[in-house]
SEFIZA-230831 format. One record per residue: residue number from 0; x, y, z of N, C-alpha, C, O in turn. Coordinates in nm, 4 decimals, decimal comma, padded with zeros to 6 digits. Atoms other than C-alpha are relative to their C-alpha. Layout:
# SEFIZA-230831
+-----+----------+----------+----------+----------+----------+----------+----------+----------+----------+----------+----------+----------+
| pos |   n.east |  n.north |     n.up |  ca.east | ca.north |    ca.up |   c.east |  c.north |     c.up |   o.east |  o.north |     o.up |
+-----+----------+----------+----------+----------+----------+----------+----------+----------+----------+----------+----------+----------+
| NUM |        X |        Y |        Z |        X |        Y |        Z |        X |        Y |        Z |        X |        Y |        Z |
...
+-----+----------+----------+----------+----------+----------+----------+----------+----------+----------+----------+----------+----------+
END
This chain:
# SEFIZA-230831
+-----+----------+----------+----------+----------+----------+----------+----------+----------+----------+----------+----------+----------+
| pos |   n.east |  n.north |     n.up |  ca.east | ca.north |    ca.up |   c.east |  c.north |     c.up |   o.east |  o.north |     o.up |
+-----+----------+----------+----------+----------+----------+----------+----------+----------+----------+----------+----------+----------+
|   0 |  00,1315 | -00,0606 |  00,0001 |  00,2585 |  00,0802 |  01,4924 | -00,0956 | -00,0898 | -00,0789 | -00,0603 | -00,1470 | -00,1820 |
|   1 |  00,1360 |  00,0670 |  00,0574 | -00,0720 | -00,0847 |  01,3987 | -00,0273 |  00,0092 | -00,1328 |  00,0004 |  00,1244 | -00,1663 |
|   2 |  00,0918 | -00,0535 |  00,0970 | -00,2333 | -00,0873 |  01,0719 | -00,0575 |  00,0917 | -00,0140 | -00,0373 |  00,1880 | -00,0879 |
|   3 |  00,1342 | -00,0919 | -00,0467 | -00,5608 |  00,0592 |  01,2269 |  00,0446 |  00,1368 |  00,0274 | -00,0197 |  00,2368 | -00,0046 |
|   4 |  00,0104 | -00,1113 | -00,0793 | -00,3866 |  00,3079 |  01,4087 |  00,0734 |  00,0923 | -00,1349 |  00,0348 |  00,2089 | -00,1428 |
|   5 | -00,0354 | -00,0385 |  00,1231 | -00,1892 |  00,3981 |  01,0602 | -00,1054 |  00,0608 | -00,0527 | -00,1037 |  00,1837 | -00,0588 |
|   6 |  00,1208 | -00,0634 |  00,0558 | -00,5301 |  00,4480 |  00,9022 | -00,0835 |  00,0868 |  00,1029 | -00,1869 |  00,1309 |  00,0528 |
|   7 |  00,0597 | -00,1742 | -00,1133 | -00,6642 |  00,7239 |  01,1756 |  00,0792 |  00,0619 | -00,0251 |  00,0446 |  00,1668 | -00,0795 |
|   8 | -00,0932 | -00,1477 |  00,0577 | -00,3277 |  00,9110 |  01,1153 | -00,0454 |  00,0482 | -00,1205 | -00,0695 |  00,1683 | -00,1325 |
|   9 |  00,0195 | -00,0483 |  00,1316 | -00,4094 |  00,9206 |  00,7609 | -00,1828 |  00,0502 | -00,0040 | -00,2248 |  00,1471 | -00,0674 |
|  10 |  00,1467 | -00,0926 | -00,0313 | -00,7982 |  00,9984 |  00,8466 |  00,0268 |  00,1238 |  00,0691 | -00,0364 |  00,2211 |  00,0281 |
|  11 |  00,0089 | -00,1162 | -00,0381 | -00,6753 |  01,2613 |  01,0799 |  00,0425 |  00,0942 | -00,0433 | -00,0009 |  00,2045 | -00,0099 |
|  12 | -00,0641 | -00,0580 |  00,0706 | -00,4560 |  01,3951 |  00,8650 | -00,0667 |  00,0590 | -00,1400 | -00,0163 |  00,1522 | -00,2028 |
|  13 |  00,1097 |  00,0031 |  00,1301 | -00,7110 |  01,4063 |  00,5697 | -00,1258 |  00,1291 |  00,0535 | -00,1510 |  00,2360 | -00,0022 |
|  14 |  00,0606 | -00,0940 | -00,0317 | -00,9618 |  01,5673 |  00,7871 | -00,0113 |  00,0970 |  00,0666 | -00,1140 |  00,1641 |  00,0763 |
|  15 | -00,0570 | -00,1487 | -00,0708 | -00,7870 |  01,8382 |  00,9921 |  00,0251 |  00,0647 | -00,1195 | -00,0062 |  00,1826 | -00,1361 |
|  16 | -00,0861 | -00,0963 |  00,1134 | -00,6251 |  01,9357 |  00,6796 | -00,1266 |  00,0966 | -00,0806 | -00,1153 |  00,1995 | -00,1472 |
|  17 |  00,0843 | -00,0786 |  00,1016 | -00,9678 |  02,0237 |  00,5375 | -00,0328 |  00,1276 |  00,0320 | -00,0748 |  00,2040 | -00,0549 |
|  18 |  00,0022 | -00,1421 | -00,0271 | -00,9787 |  02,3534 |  00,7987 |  00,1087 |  00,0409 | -00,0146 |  00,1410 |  00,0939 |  00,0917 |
|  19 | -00,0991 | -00,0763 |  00,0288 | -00,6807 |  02,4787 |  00,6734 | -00,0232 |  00,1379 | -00,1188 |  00,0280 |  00,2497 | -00,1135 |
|  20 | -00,0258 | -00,0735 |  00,1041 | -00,7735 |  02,6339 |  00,3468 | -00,0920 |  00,1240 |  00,0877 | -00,0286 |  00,2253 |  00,1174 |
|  21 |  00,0728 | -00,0910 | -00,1016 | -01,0934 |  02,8410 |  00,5792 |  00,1009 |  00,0456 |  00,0971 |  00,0504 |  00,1423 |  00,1542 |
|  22 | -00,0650 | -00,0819 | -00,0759 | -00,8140 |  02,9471 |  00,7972 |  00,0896 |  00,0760 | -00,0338 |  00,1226 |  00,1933 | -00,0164 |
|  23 | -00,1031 | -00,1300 |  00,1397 | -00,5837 |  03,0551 |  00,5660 | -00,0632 |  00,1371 | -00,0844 | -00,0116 |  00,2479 | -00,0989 |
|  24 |  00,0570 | -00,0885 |  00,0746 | -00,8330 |  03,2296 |  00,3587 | -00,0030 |  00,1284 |  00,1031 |  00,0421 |  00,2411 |  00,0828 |
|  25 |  00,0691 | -00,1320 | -00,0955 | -00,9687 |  03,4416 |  00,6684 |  00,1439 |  00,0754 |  00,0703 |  00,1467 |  00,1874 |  00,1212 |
|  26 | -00,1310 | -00,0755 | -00,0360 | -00,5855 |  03,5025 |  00,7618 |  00,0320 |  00,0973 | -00,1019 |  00,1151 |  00,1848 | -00,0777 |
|  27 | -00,0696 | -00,0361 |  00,1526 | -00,5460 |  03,6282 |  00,3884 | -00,0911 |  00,1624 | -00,0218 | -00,0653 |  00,2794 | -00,0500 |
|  28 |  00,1153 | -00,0936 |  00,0278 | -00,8532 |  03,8106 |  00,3681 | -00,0049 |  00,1105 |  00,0810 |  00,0079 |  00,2221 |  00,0306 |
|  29 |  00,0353 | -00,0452 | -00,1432 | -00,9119 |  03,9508 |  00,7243 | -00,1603 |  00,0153 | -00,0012 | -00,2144 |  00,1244 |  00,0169 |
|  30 |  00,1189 | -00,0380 | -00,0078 | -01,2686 |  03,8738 |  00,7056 | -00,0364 | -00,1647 |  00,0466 |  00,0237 | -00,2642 |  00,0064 |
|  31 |  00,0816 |  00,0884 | -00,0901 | -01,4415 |  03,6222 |  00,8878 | -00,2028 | -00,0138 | -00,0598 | -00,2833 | -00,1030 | -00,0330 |
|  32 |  00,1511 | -00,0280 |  00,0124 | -01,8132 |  03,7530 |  00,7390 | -00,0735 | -00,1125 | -00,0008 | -00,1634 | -00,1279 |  00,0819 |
|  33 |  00,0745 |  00,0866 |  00,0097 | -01,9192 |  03,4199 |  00,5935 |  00,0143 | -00,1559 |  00,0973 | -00,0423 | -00,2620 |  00,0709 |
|  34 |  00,0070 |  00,0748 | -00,0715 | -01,8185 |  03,2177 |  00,8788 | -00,0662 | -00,0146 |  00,1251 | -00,0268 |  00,0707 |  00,2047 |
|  35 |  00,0908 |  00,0895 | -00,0816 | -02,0802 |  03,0203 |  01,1420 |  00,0857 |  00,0480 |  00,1295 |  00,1990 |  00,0008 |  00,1200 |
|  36 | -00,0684 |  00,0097 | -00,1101 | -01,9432 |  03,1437 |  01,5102 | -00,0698 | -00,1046 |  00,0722 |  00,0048 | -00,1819 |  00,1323 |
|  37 |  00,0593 |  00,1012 | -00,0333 | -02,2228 |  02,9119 |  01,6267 |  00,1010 | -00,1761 | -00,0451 |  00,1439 | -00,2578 |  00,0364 |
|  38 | -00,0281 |  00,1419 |  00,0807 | -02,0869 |  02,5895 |  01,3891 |  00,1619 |  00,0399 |  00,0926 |  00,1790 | -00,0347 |  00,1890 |
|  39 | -00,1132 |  00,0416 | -00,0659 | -01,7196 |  02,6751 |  01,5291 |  00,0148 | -00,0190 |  00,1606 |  00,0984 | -00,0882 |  00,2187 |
|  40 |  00,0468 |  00,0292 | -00,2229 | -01,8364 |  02,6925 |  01,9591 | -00,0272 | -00,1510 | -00,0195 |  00,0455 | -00,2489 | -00,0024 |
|  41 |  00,0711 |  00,2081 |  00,0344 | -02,0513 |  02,3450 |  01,8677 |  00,1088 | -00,0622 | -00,0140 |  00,1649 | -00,1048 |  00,0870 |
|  42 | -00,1363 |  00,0232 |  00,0440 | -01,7490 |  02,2390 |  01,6796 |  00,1311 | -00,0588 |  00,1540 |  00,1517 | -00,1694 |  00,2039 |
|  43 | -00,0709 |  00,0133 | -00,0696 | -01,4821 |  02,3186 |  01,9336 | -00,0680 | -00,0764 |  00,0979 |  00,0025 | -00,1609 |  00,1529 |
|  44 |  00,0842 |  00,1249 | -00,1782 | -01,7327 |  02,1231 |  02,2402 |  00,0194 | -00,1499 | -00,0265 |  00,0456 | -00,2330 |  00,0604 |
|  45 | -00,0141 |  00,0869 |  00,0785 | -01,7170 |  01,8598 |  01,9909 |  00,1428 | -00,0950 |  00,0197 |  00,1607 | -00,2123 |  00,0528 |
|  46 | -00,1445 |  00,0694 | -00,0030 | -01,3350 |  01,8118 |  01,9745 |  00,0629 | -00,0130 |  00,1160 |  00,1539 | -00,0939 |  00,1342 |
|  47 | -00,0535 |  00,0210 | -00,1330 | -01,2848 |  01,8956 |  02,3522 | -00,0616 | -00,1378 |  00,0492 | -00,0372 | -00,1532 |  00,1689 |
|  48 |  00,1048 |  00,1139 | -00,0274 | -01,5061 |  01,5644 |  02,3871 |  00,0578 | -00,1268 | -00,0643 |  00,0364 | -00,2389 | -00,0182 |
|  49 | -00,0652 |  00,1105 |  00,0585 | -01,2941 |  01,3555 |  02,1339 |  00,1490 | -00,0175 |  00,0484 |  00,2286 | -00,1110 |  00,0570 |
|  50 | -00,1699 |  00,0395 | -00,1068 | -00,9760 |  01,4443 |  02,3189 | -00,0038 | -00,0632 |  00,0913 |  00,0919 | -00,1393 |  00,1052 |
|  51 |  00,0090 |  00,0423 | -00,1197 | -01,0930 |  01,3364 |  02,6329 | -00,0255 | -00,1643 | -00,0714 |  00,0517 | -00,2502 | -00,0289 |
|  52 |  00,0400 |  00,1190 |  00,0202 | -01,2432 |  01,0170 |  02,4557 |  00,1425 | -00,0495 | -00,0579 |  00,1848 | -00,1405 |  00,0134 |
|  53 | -00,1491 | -00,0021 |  00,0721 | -00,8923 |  00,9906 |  02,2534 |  00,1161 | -00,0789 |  00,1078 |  00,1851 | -00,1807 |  00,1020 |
|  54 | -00,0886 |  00,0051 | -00,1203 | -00,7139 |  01,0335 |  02,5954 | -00,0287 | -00,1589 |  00,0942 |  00,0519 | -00,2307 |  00,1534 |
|  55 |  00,0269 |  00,0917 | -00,0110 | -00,8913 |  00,7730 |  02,6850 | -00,0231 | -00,1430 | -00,0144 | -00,0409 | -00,2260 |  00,0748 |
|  56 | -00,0580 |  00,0951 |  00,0731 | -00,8528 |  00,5157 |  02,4436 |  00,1544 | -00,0577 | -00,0428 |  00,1932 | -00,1630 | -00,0935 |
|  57 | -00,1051 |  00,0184 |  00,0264 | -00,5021 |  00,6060 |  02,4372 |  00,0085 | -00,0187 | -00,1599 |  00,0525 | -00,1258 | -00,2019 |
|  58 | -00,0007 | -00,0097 |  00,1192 | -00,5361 |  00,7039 |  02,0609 |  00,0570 |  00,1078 | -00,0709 | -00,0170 |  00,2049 | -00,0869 |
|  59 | -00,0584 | -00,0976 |  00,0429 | -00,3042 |  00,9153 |  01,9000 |  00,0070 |  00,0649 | -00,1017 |  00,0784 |  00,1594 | -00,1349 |
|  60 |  00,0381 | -00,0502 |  00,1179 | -00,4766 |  00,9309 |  01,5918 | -00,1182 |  00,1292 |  00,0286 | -00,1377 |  00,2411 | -00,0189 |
|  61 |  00,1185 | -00,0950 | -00,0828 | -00,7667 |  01,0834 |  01,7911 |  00,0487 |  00,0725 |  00,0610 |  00,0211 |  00,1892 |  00,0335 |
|  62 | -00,0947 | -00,1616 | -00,1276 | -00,5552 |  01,3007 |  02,0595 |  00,0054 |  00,0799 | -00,1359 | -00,0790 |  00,1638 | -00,1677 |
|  63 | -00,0792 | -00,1189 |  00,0772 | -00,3462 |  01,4588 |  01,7591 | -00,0912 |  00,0415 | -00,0968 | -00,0574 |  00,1573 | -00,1216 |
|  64 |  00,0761 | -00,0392 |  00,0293 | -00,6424 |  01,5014 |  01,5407 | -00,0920 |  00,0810 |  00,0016 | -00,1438 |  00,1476 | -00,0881 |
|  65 |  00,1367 | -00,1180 | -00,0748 | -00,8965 |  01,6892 |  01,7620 |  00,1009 |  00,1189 |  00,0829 |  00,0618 |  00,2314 |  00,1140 |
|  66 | -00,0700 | -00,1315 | -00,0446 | -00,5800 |  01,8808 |  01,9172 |  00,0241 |  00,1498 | -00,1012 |  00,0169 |  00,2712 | -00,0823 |
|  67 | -00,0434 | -00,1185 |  00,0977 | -00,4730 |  02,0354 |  01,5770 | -00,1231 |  00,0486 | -00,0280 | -00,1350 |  00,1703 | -00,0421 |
|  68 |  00,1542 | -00,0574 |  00,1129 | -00,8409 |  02,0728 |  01,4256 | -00,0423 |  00,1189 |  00,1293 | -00,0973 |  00,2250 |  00,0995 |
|  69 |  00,0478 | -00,0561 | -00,0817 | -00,8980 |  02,2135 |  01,7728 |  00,0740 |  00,1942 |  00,0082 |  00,0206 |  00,3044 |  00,0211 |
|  70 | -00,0304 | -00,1610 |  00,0349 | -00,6528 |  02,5211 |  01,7305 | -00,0120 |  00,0743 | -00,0896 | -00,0064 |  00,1972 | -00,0947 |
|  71 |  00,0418 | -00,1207 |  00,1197 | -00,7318 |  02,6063 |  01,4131 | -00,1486 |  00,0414 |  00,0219 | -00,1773 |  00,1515 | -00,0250 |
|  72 |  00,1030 | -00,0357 | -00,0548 | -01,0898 |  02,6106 |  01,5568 | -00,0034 |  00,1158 |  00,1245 | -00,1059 |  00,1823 |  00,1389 |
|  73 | -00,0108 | -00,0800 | -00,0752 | -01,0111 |  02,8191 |  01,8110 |  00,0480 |  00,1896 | -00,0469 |  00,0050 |  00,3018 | -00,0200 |
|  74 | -00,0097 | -00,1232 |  00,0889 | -00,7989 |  03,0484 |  01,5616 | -00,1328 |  00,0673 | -00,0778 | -00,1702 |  00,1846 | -00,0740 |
|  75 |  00,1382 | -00,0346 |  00,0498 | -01,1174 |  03,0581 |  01,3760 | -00,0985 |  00,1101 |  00,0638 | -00,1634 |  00,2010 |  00,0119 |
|  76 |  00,0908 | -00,0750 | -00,0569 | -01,2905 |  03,1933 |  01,6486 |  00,0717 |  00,0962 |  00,0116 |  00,0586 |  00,1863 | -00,0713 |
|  77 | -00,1301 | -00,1851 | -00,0332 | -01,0271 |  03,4827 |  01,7594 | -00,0177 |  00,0554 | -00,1468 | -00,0775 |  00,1621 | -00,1608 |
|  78 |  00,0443 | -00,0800 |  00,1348 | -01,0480 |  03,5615 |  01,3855 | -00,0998 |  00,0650 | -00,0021 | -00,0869 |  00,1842 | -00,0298 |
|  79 |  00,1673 | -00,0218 |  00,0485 | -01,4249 |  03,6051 |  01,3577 | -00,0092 |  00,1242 |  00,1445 | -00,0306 |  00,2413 |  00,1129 |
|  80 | -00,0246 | -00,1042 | -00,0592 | -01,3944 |  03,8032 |  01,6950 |  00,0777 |  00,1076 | -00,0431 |  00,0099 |  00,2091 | -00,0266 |
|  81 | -00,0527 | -00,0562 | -00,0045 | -01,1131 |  04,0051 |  01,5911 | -00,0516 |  00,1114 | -00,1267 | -00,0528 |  00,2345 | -00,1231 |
|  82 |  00,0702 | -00,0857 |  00,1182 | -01,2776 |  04,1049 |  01,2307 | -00,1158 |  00,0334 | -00,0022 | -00,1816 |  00,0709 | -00,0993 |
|  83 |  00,1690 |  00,0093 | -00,0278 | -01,5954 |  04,1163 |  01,3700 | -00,0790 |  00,1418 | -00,0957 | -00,2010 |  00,1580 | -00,0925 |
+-----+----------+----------+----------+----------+----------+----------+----------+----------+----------+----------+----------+----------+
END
């Protein structure tokens, strides 16, 4: 494996990890109140857009990056629906 492509795992890994603690919390909590459903739709259009570009580069720092950030974005949303 590459250098480069070494340093995107560790970027993707750095910055997926940062929606974890917001998903945890709202799992913990069951409240969703102070979260953006707008910022997570945008969001998710966002990462369906870096997969395809990902897929496209054949980048697996990018695929596996925008896949995971993408379900906890998605959990996000089912949350915020579900505690609505």
């Amino acid at each position: 494996m590459e250098t480069i492509e070494i340093i995107g795992l560790i970027a993707a890994t750095l910055t997926t990890s940062a929606f974890v603690p917001q998903v945890y919390k709202a799992l913990k909590h069951k409240s969703t109140a102070d979260v953006s459903l707008t910022m997570y739709i945008v969001l998710l259009a966002g990462l369906i857009l870096w997969i395809i570009y990902g897929i496209h580069l054949e980048s697996l720092a990018i695929i596996l990056a925008n896949v995971i950030t993408g379900i906890l974005a998605v959990t996000m949303l089912i949350l915020k629906i579900i505690h609505k």
